[in-house]
N, C-alpha and C positions, 0 to 999 in steps of 0.2 A: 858193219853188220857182222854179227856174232857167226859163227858157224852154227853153231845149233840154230839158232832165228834161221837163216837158211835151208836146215833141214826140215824147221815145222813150215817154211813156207812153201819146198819143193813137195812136203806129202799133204799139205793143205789143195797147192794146185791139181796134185794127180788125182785128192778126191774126190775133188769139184769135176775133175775131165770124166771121171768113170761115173756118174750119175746124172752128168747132164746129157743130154738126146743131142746135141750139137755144141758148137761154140765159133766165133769168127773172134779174125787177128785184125787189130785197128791201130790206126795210128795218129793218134790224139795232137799232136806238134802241132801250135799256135794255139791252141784254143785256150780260153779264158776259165778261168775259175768256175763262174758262173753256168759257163756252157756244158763243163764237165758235169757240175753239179744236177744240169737240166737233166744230160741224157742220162745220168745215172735213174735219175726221177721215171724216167719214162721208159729204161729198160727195167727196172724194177717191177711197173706196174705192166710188163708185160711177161715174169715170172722169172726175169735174167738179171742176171750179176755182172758189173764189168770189174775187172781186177787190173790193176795195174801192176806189169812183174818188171821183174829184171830179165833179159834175155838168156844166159846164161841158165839161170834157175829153172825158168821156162825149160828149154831145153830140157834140161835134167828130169824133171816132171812129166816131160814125155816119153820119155826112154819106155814106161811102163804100159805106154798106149802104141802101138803101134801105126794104128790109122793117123794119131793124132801128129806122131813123128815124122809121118810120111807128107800130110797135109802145109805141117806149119814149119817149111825150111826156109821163107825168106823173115826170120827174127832178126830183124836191122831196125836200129833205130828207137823211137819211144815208141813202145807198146804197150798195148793191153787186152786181153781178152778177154769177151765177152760171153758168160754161158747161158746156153739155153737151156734152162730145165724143163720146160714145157712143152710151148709151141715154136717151133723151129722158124717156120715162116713168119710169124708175127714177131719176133726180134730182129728177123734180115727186115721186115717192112715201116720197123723202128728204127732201126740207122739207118734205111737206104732215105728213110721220110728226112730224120737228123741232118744225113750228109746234106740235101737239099739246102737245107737251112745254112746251115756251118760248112762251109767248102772246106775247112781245114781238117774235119773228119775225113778217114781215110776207110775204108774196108779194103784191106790185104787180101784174105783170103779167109776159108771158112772150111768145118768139116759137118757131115750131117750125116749119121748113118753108117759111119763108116767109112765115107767117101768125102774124099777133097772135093771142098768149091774153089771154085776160081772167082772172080771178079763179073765176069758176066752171069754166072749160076746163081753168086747171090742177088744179084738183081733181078735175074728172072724169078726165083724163089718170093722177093719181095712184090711183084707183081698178080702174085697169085693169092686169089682169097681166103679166106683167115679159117679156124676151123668153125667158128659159129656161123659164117656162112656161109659155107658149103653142107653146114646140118641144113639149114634152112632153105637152102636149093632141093635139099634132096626130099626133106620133108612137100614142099610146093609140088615137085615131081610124085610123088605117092600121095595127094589128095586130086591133082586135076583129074584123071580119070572118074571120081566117083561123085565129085561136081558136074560133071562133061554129063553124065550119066542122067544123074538128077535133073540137068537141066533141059535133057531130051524127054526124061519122063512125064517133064510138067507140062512141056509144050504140046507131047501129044496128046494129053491129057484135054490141055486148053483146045485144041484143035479140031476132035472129034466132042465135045460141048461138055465133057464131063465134071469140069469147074463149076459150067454153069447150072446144072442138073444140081448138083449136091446144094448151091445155094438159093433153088426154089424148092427143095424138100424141107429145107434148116427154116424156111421161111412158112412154109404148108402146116409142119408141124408144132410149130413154137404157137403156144397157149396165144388165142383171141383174146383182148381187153376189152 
């Protein structure tokens, strides 16, 4: 590898590190062609990139992140990292899903925020619901009260006969044949 190819690769990784919201360190050793090619499929369609580097370079490209320096010290071995440009949780809930499948997927460690994960954080990360639904939790939580409401209105309604009042008036008034 050329030196220049080296350097567009170390400022390629550092400007994938500074725009993506997270990234986790994996270690791909045994897996099949095939299975790389899966979880690329499936970190893709969850807005993340995996890159496979050289450790060395890696390094080098962090130099300029400092969280991400502090995060990613055990670079041993075949690696690659995976960024998150979007939702952070829904790519730890994609590998931790992967690893299930593929025991030879590894999650090393992980940064998000600023702050190192460890191994148990992305799993707990991966555990927790995605951001579609928790809109949708929260949505459910700001309509029950005015369902709650409506549905005491109608019953008292039904209860002191007012239902049944309005449907011998509709019936009083509606034209004879």
């Amino acid at each position: 590898m050329l030196r220049s190819q080296k350097d567009t690769d170390v400022k390629a990784i550092s400007d994938k590190m500074a725009i993506a919201k997270g990234a986790f360190i994996v270690d791909f050793k045994g897996m099949k062609v095939e299975q790389v090619t899966s979880l690329r499929k499936k970190l893709h369609a969850a807005e993340s990139e995996m890159k496979v580097v050289r450790n060395t370079l890696a390094l080098r490209a962090f130099k300029g992140h400092p969280a991400a320096e502090k995060a990613f010290t055990n670079m041993t071995g075949t690696n690659a990292i995976v960024f998150a440009f979007n939702e952070v949780v829904g790519v730890a809930k994609a590998l931790a899903d992967f690893g299930k499948d593929v025991e030879a997927l590894k999650i090393k460690s992980g940064m998000m925020d600023g702050e190192a994960l460890d191994d148990k954080k992305i799993k707990f990360l991966a555990t927790l619901p995605g951001k579609d639904q928790l809109r949708a939790q929260f949505l459910m939580l700001l309509k029950e009260p005015s369902t709650r409401l409506a549905r005491v209105m109608n019953e008292y309604a039904t209860k002191n006969g007012a239902g049944e009042a309005t449907a011998t008036d509709a019936a009083a008034t509606a034209p004879q044949a």
